[in-house]
C-alpha positions in Angstrom: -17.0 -0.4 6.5 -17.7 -4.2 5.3 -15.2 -6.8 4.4 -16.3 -9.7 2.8 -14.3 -12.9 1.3 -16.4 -14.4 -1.5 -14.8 -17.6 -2.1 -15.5 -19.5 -5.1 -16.4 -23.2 -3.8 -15.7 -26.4 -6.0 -19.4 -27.3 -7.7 -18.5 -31.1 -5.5 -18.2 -29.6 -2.3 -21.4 -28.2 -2.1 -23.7 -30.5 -1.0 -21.5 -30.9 1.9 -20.5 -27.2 3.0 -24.5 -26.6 2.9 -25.9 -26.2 6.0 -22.0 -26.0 7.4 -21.7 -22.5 6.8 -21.2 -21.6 10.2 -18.3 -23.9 10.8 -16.5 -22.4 7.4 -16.7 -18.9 8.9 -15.2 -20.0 12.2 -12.4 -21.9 10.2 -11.8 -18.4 8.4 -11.5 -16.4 11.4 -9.2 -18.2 13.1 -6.1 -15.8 13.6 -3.9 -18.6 15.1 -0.8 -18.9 12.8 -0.5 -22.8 13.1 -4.2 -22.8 12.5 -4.1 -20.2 9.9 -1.9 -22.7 7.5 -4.1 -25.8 8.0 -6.7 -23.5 7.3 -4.9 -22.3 3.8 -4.7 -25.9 3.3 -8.3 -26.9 3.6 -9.6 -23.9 1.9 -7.6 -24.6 -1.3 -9.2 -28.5 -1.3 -12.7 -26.7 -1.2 -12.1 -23.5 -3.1 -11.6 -23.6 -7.1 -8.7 -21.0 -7.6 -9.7 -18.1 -9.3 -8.0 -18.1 -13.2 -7.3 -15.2 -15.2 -10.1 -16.3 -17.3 -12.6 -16.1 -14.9 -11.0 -12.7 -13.1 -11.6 -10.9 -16.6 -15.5 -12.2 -17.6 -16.0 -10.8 -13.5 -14.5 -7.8 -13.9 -15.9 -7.7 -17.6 -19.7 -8.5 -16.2 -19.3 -5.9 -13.4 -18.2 -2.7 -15.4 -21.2 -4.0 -17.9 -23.5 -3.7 -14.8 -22.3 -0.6 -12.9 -21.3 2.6 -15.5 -18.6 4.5 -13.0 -15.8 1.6 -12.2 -12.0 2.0 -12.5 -9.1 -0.4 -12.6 -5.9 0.8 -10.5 -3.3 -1.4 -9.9 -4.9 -4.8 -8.9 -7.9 -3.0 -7.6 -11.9 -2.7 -9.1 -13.3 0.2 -7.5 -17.6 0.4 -7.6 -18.5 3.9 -7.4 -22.6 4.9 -6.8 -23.3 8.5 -6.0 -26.0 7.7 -3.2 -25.2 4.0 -2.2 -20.9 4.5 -1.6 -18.3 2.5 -2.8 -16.7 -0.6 -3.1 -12.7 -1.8 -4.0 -12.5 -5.8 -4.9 -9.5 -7.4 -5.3 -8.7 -11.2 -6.2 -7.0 -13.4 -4.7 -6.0 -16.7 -5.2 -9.1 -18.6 -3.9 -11.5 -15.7 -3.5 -12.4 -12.2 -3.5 -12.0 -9.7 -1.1 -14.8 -7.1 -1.0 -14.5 -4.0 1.0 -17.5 -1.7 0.9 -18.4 1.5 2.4 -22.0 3.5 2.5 -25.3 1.4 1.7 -25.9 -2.3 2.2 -27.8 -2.2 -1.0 -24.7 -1.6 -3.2 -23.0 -4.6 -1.2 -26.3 -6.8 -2.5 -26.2 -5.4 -6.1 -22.3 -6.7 -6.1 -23.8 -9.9 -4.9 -26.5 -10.6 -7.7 -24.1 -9.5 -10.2 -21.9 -12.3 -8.7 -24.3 -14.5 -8.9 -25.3 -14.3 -12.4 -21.5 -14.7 -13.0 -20.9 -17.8 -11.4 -23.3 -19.5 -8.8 -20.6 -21.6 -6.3 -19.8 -17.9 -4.6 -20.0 -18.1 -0.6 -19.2 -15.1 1.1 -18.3 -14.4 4.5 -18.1 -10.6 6.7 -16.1 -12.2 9.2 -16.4 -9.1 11.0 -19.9 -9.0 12.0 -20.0 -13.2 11.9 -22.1 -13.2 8.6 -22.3 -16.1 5.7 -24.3 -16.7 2.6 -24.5 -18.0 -0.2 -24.5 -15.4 -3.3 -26.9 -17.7 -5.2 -29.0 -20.3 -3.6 -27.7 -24.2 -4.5 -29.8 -26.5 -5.8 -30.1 -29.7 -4.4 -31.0 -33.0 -5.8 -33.9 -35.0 -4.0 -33.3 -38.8 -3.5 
Protein backbone atom coordinates (compact mmCIF):
# COMPACT_ATOMS: atom_id res chain seq x y z
CA UNK A 1 0.00 0.00 0.00
CA UNK A 2 1.00 3.76 -1.21
CA UNK A 3 0.09 6.95 0.43
CA UNK A 4 0.59 9.97 -1.34
CA UNK A 5 -0.25 13.79 -0.44
CA UNK A 6 -0.82 15.65 -3.73
CA UNK A 7 -0.78 19.12 -2.68
CA UNK A 8 -1.94 21.72 -4.88
CA UNK A 9 1.03 24.51 -4.88
CA UNK A 10 0.19 28.38 -5.49
CA UNK A 11 1.21 28.97 -9.48
CA UNK A 12 3.90 31.90 -7.51
CA UNK A 13 5.58 29.56 -5.51
CA UNK A 14 6.83 27.48 -8.07
CA UNK A 15 9.76 28.69 -9.35
CA UNK A 16 10.94 28.60 -5.89
CA UNK A 17 9.88 25.02 -4.56
CA UNK A 18 11.55 23.63 -7.89
CA UNK A 19 14.49 21.91 -7.37
CA UNK A 20 13.52 22.12 -3.38
CA UNK A 21 11.51 19.21 -3.44
CA UNK A 22 13.47 17.31 -1.22
CA UNK A 23 13.39 19.82 1.55
CA UNK A 24 9.27 20.02 1.17
CA UNK A 25 9.17 16.23 1.79
CA UNK A 26 11.30 16.44 4.91
CA UNK A 27 9.11 19.40 6.20
CA UNK A 28 6.01 16.91 5.62
CA UNK A 29 7.40 14.15 7.47
CA UNK A 30 8.24 15.76 10.34
CA UNK A 31 6.05 14.03 13.19
CA UNK A 32 7.21 16.55 15.89
CA UNK A 33 3.97 18.19 17.22
CA UNK A 34 5.58 21.82 17.69
CA UNK A 35 7.06 21.15 14.29
CA UNK A 36 3.97 19.66 12.84
CA UNK A 37 1.98 23.29 13.45
CA UNK A 38 4.74 25.47 11.86
CA UNK A 39 4.64 23.01 9.35
CA UNK A 40 0.62 23.52 8.87
CA UNK A 41 1.56 27.04 8.80
CA UNK A 42 4.02 27.05 5.99
CA UNK A 43 2.17 24.67 3.98
CA UNK A 44 -1.00 26.82 3.85
CA UNK A 45 1.33 30.01 2.63
CA UNK A 46 2.48 27.58 -0.36
CA UNK A 47 -0.53 25.50 -0.90
CA UNK A 48 -3.76 26.99 -2.71
CA UNK A 49 -6.72 25.38 -0.62
CA UNK A 50 -8.62 23.09 -2.42
CA UNK A 51 -12.49 24.75 -3.12
CA UNK A 52 -15.58 22.98 -3.67
CA UNK A 53 -15.26 24.07 -7.15
CA UNK A 54 -12.25 22.59 -7.92
CA UNK A 55 -13.05 19.16 -5.69
CA UNK A 56 -16.09 18.59 -8.12
CA UNK A 57 -14.41 19.29 -11.85
CA UNK A 58 -11.58 16.55 -10.10
CA UNK A 59 -13.82 14.18 -9.10
CA UNK A 60 -16.01 15.08 -12.29
CA UNK A 61 -12.65 14.51 -14.63
CA UNK A 62 -11.72 11.28 -12.83
CA UNK A 63 -15.14 9.25 -13.04
CA UNK A 64 -15.00 10.71 -16.91
CA UNK A 65 -11.53 8.85 -17.13
CA UNK A 66 -11.98 5.63 -15.08
CA UNK A 67 -15.70 3.82 -15.75
CA UNK A 68 -15.92 1.76 -12.18
CA UNK A 69 -15.66 4.74 -9.31
CA UNK A 70 -17.91 5.32 -6.28
CA UNK A 71 -18.55 8.11 -3.99
CA UNK A 72 -18.97 6.99 -0.14
CA UNK A 73 -19.03 9.30 2.36
CA UNK A 74 -16.09 11.80 1.61
CA UNK A 75 -14.31 9.07 -0.16
CA UNK A 76 -13.56 8.47 -4.32
CA UNK A 77 -12.73 4.91 -4.62
CA UNK A 78 -10.73 3.90 -8.24
CA UNK A 79 -11.48 0.41 -9.01
CA UNK A 80 -9.36 -1.54 -12.14
CA UNK A 81 -9.81 -5.23 -12.26
CA UNK A 82 -6.02 -6.00 -12.97
CA UNK A 83 -4.17 -2.84 -11.66
CA UNK A 84 -6.03 -2.55 -7.76
CA UNK A 85 -7.53 0.25 -6.22
CA UNK A 86 -7.34 3.47 -4.99
CA UNK A 87 -9.56 5.69 -2.22
CA UNK A 88 -8.78 9.72 -2.47
CA UNK A 89 -9.99 12.04 -0.15
CA UNK A 90 -9.56 15.90 0.02
CA UNK A 91 -8.42 17.78 2.27
CA UNK A 92 -7.98 21.19 2.94
CA UNK A 93 -4.62 21.83 1.11
CA UNK A 94 -4.26 18.61 -0.71
CA UNK A 95 -5.18 15.19 -1.46
CA UNK A 96 -4.54 12.15 0.08
CA UNK A 97 -4.08 9.14 -2.20
CA UNK A 98 -3.93 5.70 -0.90
CA UNK A 99 -3.42 2.93 -3.46
CA UNK A 100 -3.12 -0.62 -3.44
CA UNK A 101 -2.07 -3.29 -6.43
CA UNK A 102 -0.13 -1.77 -9.61
CA UNK A 103 2.10 1.34 -9.82
CA UNK A 104 0.53 1.89 -13.19
CA UNK A 105 -2.93 2.81 -11.75
CA UNK A 106 -1.14 5.20 -9.21
CA UNK A 107 0.47 6.99 -12.62
CA UNK A 108 -2.84 6.91 -14.59
CA UNK A 109 -4.35 8.96 -11.27
CA UNK A 110 -1.43 11.14 -11.83
CA UNK A 111 -1.84 12.11 -15.64
CA UNK A 112 -5.44 12.54 -14.98
CA UNK A 113 -4.32 15.00 -12.28
CA UNK A 114 -2.33 16.61 -14.39
CA UNK A 115 -4.63 17.44 -17.16
CA UNK A 116 -6.83 18.82 -14.31
CA UNK A 117 -4.60 21.22 -12.91
CA UNK A 118 -0.80 21.37 -13.41
CA UNK A 119 0.58 23.04 -9.78
CA UNK A 120 -0.02 19.20 -8.29
CA UNK A 121 3.18 17.99 -6.23
CA UNK A 122 2.88 14.85 -4.63
CA UNK A 123 4.75 13.23 -1.99
CA UNK A 124 4.82 9.01 -0.64
CA UNK A 125 6.37 10.13 2.41
CA UNK A 126 6.65 6.53 3.14
CA UNK A 127 9.16 5.41 0.74
CA UNK A 128 10.80 9.29 0.58
CA UNK A 129 9.35 9.99 -2.98
CA UNK A 130 8.41 13.50 -4.66
CA UNK A 131 7.32 14.77 -7.99
CA UNK A 132 5.78 16.86 -9.74
CA UNK A 133 2.40 15.50 -11.41
CA UNK A 134 3.08 17.75 -14.52
CA UNK A 135 6.47 19.17 -15.33
CA UNK A 136 6.64 23.29 -14.67
CA UNK A 137 7.59 25.42 -17.14
CA UNK A 138 10.07 27.81 -16.61
CA UNK A 139 10.84 31.12 -18.07
CA UNK A 140 14.51 31.72 -19.46
CA UNK A 141 16.02 35.15 -18.66
Amino acid sequence: MRIYSIFNIRKEYQSFIFGRERMLLEMVQSTDKVKESSVSMELSFICKPLEEANVNQIFQHIQDRFPTTCVAEDTLKIKHQIKGEIKLKMRKYYIEAVCEGSRMLDLDLFQTLGQVNDSFLAFNTQEAECGWLKPIKHLAY
